[in-house]
C-alpha positions as CSV (number, residue, x, y, z in Angstrom):
1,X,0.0,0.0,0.0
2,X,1.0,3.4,-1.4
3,X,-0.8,6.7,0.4
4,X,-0.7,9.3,-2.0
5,X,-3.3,11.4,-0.2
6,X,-5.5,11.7,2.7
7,X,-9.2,12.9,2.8
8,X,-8.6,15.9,5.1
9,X,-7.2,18.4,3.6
10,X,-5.6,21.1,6.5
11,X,-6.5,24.5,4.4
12,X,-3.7,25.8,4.9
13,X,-0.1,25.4,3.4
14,X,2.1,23.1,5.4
15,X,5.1,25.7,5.6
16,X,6.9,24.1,8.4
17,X,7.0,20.6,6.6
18,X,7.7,22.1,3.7
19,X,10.7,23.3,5.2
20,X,11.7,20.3,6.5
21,X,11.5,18.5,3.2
22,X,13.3,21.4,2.0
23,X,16.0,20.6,4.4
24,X,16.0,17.3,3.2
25,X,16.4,17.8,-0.4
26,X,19.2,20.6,0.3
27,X,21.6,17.7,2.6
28,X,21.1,15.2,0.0
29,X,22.2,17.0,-3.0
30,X,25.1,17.5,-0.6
31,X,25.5,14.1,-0.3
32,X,25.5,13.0,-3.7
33,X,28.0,16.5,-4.5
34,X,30.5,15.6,-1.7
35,X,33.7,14.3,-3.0
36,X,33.5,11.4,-0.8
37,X,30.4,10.6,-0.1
38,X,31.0,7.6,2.1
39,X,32.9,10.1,4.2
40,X,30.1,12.3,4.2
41,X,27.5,10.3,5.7
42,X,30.6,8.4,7.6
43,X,30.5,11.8,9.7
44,X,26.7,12.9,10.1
45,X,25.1,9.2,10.0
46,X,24.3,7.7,13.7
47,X,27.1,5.4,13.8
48,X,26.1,3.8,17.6
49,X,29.8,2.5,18.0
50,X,30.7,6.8,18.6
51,X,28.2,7.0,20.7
52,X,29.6,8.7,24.1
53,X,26.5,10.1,26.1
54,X,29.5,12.0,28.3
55,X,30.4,13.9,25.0
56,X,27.9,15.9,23.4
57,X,29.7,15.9,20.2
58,X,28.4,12.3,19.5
59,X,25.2,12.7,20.2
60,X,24.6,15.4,17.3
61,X,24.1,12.6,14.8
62,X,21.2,11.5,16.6
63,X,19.4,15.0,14.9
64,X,22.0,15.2,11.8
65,X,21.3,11.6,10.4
66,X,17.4,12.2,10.1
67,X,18.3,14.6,6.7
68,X,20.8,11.9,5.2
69,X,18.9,9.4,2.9
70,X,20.9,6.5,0.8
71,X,18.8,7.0,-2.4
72,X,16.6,8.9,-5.1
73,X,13.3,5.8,-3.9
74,X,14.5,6.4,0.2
75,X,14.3,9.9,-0.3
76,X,11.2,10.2,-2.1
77,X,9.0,7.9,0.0
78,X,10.4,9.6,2.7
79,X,9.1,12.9,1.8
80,X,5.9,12.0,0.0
81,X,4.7,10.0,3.6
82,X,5.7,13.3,5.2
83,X,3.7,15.6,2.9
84,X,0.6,13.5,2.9
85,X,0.6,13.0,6.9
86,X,2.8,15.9,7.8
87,X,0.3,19.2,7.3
88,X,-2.6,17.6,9.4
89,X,-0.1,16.8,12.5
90,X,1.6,20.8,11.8
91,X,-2.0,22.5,11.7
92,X,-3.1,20.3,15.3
93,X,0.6,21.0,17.1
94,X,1.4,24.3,15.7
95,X,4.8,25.4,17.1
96,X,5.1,21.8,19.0
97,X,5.5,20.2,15.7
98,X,9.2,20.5,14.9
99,X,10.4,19.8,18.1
100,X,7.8,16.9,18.1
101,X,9.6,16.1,14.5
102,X,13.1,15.6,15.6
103,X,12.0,14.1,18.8
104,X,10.3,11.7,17.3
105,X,13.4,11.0,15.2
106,X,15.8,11.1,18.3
107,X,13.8,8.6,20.3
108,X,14.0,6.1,17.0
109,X,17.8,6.6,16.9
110,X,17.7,5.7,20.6
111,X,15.4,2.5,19.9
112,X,17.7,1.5,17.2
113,X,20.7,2.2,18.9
114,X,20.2,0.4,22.3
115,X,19.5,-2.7,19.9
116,X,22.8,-3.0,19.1
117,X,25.2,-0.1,20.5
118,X,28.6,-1.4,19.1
119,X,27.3,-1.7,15.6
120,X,30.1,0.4,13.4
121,X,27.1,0.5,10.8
122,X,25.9,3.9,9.8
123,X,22.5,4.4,10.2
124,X,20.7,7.1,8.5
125,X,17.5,8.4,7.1
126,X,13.9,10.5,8.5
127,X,11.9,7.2,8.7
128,X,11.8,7.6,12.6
129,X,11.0,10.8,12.6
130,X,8.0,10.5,9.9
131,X,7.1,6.7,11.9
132,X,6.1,9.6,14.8
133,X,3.9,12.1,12.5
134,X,2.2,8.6,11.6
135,X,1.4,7.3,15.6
136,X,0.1,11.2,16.5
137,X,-1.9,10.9,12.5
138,X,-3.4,7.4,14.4
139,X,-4.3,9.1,17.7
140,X,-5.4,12.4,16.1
141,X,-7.1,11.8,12.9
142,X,-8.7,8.0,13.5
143,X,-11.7,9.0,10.9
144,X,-9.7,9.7,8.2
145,X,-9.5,7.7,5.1
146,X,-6.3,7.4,3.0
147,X,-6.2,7.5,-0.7
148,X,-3.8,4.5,-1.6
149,X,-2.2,3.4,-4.0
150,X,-2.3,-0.7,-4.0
151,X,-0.6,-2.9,-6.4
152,X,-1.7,-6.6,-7.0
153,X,1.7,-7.7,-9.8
154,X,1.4,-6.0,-12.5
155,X,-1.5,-4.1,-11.5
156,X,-2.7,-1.0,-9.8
157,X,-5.5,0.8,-8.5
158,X,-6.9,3.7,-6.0
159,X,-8.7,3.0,-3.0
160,X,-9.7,5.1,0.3
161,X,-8.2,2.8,2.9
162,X,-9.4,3.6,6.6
163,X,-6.1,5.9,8.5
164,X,-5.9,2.9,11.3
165,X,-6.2,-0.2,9.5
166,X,-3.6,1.4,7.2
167,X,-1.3,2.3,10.1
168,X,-1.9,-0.6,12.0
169,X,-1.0,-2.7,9.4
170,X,2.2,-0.2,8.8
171,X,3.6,-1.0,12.2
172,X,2.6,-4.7,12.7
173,X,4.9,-5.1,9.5
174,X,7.7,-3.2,11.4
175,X,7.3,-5.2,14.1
176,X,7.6,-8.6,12.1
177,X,10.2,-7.3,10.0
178,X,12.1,-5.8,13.3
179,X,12.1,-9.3,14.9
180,X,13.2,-11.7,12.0
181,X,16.2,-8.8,11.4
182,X,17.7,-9.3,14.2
183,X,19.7,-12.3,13.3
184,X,21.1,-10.3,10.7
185,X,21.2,-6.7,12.0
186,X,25.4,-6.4,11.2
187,X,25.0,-7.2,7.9
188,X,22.9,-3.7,7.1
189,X,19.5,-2.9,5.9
190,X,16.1,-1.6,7.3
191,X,16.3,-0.1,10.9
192,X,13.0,-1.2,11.5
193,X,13.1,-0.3,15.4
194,X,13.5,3.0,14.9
195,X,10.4,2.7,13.0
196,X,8.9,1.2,16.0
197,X,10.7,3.6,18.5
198,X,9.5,6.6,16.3
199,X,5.6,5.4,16.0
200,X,4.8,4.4,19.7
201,X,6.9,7.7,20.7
202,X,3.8,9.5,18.5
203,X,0.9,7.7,20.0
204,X,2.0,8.4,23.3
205,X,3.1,12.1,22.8
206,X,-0.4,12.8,20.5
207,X,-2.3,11.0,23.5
208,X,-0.7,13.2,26.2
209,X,-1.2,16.4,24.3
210,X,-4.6,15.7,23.5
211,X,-7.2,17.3,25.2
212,X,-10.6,14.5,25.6
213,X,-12.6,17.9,26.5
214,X,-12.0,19.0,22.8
215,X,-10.5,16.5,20.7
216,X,-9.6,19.1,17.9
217,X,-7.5,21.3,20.6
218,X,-4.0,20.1,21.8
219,X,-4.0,20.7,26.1
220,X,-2.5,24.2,26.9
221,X,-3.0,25.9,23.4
222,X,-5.5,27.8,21.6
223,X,-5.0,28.3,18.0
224,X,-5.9,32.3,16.3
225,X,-7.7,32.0,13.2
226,X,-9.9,29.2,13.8
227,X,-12.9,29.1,16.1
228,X,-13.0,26.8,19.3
229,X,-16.0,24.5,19.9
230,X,-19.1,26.5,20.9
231,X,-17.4,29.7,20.0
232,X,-18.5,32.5,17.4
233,X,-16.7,33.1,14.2
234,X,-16.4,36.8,15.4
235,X,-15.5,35.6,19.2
236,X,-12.7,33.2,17.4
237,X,-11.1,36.1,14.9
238,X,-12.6,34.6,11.6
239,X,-15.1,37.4,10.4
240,X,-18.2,35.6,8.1
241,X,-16.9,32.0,9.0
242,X,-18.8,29.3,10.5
243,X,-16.6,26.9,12.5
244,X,-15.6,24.0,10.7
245,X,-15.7,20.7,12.5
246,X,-12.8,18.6,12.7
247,X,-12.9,15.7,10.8
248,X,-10.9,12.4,12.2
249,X,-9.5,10.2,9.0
250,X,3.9,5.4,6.7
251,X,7.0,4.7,5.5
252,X,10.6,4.4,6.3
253,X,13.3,5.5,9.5
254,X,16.9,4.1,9.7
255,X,18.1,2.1,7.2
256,X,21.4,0.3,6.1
257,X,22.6,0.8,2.7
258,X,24.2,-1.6,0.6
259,X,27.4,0.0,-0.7
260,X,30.7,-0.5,-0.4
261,X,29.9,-0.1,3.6
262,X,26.8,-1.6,4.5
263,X,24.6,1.4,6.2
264,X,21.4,1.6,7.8
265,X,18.7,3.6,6.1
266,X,15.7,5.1,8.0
């Protein structure tokens, strides 16, 4: 399954993951520029054998390696996921949302990393990061339908697929695929617990920040330009607008990839 869209559409243009696509885009043309590339990612990857919690230095990688990607297919998927679940989690956290972002992508680098912390494998890639917009997309937007892409061989079609049978099906994969990888985890490819790490760190972060009073409010902040349950457009700062109801409707984190080094890809 392929989401290409989902049925609620924010109204307003996603600037902050737009940025952080930007970002993306910007580091990996750097990548594929540098002179030596395995260098490149050799110093910005989360490489958990440099890991020194007493030295701050090797910690930054945990926050650098979420922009690195180990191909044109990583990259893309990456960013499309983020795009299509991204602007619905930036409209319900507003300024929360970056710090939720790298967070989420921190706390995958941490799951990945205490599964093996003398691995000398690079391990790179936003998949944990974009794993957590997909948990808080679960807990926020539950009646949301995807628009999906499925393929059956050599053939396609479009289908709205329910957001949580989508997800859910997302992260049981991870969770096979995490398990049966582990005999093989220095040998490079998916980190699928970052994945994991990533998604249960944006269910339980969207379920904190959630207030149950008023689902489409996140506790302690009140959003300007749209109106609050039982509030007039006027009262709300949206002159001539009704108050629109909210309506409830995954891919990648660290991965290895198979170079001349093996890596892992997120």
């Amino acid at each position: 399954m392929f989401p290409i869209s989902d049925s609620d559409n924010s109204g307003r243009f996603p600037f902050i993951t737009f940025l952080i696509i930007l970002a993306n885009v910007v580091v990996f043309f750097l990548e594929l520029t540098a002179p030596d590339t395995d260098l490149f990612i050799s110093q910005y990857a989360l490489i958990p054998a440099n890991v020194n919690f007493a030295d701050w230095h090797t910690l930054t990688p945990f926050i650098t390696s979420q922009f690195l990607h180990a191909g044109w297919l990583h990259i893309i998927g990456n960013m499309l996921f983020l795009w299509v679940f991204g602007d619905n989690i930036e409209r319900r956290l507003g300024f929360f949302y970056l710090p939720f972002y790298l967070l989420s992508g921190i706390i995958g680098g941490l799951a990945q990393y205490f599964l093996d912390p003398h691995s000398t494998i690079p391990a790179l890639g936003a998949s944990g990061a974009i794993a957590g917009v997909l948990g808080a997309y679960l807990v926020l937007f539950p009646r949301n339908l995807i628009n999906t892409v499925i393929f059956v061989f050599f053939f396609f079609t479009v289908t709205k697929v329910p957001a949580p049978i989508m997800l859910i099906y997302w992260f049981a994969t991870q969770i096979f695929s995490g398990v049966a990888s582990i005999a093989s985890i220095n040998q490079g490819g998916v980190a699928y617990f970052a994945h994991i790490g990533g998604f249960i760190f944006g269910i339980l972060t969207a379920s904190l920040l959630t207030n149950p009073k008023a689902p489409d409010q996140v506790r302690g902040w009140r959003w300007s330009g749209e109106a609050r349950p039982n509030q007039a457009p006027a009262e709300a700062g949206v002159e001539g607008r009704m108050p629109r109801a909210e309506r409830s409707g995954v891919r990648g984190s660290l991965l290895i990839r198979p170079r001349e080094k093996n890596k892992l890809q997120s």
